[in-house]
Residue, then its C-alpha position, 0 to 999 in steps of 0.5 A: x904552173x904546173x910543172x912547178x906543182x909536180x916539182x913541189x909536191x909541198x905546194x898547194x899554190x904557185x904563182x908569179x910575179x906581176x909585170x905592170x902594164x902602163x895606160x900613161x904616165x900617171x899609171x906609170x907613176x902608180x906603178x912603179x910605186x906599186x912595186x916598191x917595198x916602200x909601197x907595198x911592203x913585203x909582197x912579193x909578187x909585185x916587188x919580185x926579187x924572191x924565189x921561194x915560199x911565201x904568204x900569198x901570190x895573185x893569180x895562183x894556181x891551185x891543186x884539186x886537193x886543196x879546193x877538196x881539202x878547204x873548200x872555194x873563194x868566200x863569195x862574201x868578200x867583194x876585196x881580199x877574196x885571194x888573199x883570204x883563201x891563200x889564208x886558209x892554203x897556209x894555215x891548212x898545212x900547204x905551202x905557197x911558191x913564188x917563182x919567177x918564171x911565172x909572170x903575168x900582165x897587170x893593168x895599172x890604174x891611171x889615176x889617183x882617185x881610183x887608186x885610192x878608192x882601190x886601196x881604202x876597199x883592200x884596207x876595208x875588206x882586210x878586217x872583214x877578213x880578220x873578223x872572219x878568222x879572229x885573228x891578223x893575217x899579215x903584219x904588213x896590213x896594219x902599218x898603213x893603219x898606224x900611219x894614219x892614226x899617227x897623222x891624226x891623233x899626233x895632229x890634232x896633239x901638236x897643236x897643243x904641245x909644242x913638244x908633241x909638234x916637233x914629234x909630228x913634224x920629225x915622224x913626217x919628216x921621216x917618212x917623206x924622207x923615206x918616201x922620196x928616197x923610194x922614189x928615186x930607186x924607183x922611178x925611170x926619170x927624175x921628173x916621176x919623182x913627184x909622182x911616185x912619192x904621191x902615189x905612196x902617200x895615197x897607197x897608204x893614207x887610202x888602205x890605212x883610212x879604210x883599214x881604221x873604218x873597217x875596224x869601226x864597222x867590223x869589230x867595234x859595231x858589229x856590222x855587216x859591210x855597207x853597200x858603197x863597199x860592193x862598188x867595183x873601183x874599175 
C-alpha cells in the first residue's frame, strides 16, 4: 500500500483485490456469484481483472492528507461507511487505485438468509447515502432496484394483459438466461450451477428491495433509519 502511494502521488486511496475465504460449500456458492460481474457489477475489487483507477476499493489505505482534507468515515451509517467516504475521496479531486498486488482475505457468509439481510442492508444504507449528497453515487446501485420494480409492477400487469404476461415471461427469461450462463463461468463444477444462480437472484431481489425501502423511508417520508436497520447481519 504504501509503496503504491508514494509511486501515485495522484492517489488518495489504494487498495486490492478481494480473495474469498469459503466456510463450506453453501459460502462457496455465494462466492463465486460474488465475484462475477453478473453479480456485482463493476466493482472490481471483487470481480478483479482491473489495473487502474476506479470508483472504490475495500479495505483502502489512506493519505493523512486526505482525512485532514475531507474529514473521517460518517458514524451515522451502520452500511455503506467506505463507499460514502471513497465518495467524498473522488469528488475532492483524489484518485483511487486498484492494484493487484494488494489482496485481502474475505470470509464468505454461509447462508442464504444472512446474505440476503447483508445486501437489502447495502441497498438501504446506499439512498441514505444519496440523500446525504443529493445526488447517485454510482449507476450500478440502481439496476437491482429496476429489477425488482420490473418483477412487481409487470407481475401484478400480466395478470391482466396477456401481452403484458409474454413481456414479464421474456424479461424473466432473460435475465435467467443471463444468470445461468454467469453461473457456468463461474462456477468450479456443474453441481454449483444451481447454487450460484440462487445466489445471484438473492444478491439482487435483497439490495434491490432494500434499495426501493430506503427510497420510501429516505426521500418520500423523510425518516431517519429505523433501529432493525442497525442490526449487524453477521
Amino acid at each position: 500500500n504504501v509503496a503504491l502511494l508514494k509511486v501515485h502521488p495522484e492517489a488518495g486511496c489504494v487498495g486490492g483485490i478481494i480473495e474469498n475465504v469459503y466456510l463450506d460449500e453453501a459460502s462457496r456458492r455465494i462466492g463465486r456469484a460474488m465475484g462475477h460481474p453478473f453479480g456485482v457489477g463493476n466493482a472490481h475489487f471483487r470481480t478483479g481483472g482491473k489495473e487502474g483507477e476506479v470508483d472504490t476499493v475495500a479495505f483502502g489505505a489512506y493519505r493523512r492528507e486526505v482525512f485532514e482534507q475531507i474529514g473521517y468515515f460518517d458514524e451515522r451509517l451502520v452500511r455503506n461507511q467506505d463507499d460514502e467516504f471513497n465518495y467524498r475521496v473522488v469528488r475532492s479531486g483524489w484518485k483511487i487505485r486498484l492494484s493487484q498486488r494488494i489482496r485481502s482475505r474475505y470470509y464468505v457468509r454461509a447462508s442464504m438468509g444472512r446474505l440476503y439481510r447483508q445486501y437489502r442492508q447495502y441497498g438501504y444504507w446506499k439512498v441514505y447515502v444519496n440523500r446525504l449528497h443529493g445526488s447517485v453515487t454510482t449507476l450500478r446501485q440502481m439496476v437491482p432496484a429496476a429489477f425488482v420494480l420490473f418483477l412487481i409492477c409487470d407481475g401484478i400487469a400480466a395478470c391482466f394483459s396477456p401481452w403484458l404476461a409474454v413481456a414479464f415471461a421474456a424479461g424473466l427469461g432473460l435475465y435467467l438466461v443471463g444468470a445461468i450462463a454467469s453461473a457456468f463461468q463461474a462456477a468450479g463444477s456443474v453441481a454449483e450451477v444451481p447454487g450460484i444462480v440462487k445466489a445471484f437472484l438473492v444478491l439482487h431481489f435483497s439490495y434491490g428491495w432494500g434499495y426501493l425501502h430506503g427510497i420510501l423511508d429516505f426521500l418520500v417520508l423523510r425518516r431517519e433509519p429505523h433501529t432493525k436497520a442497525h442490526a449487524l447481519t453477521r
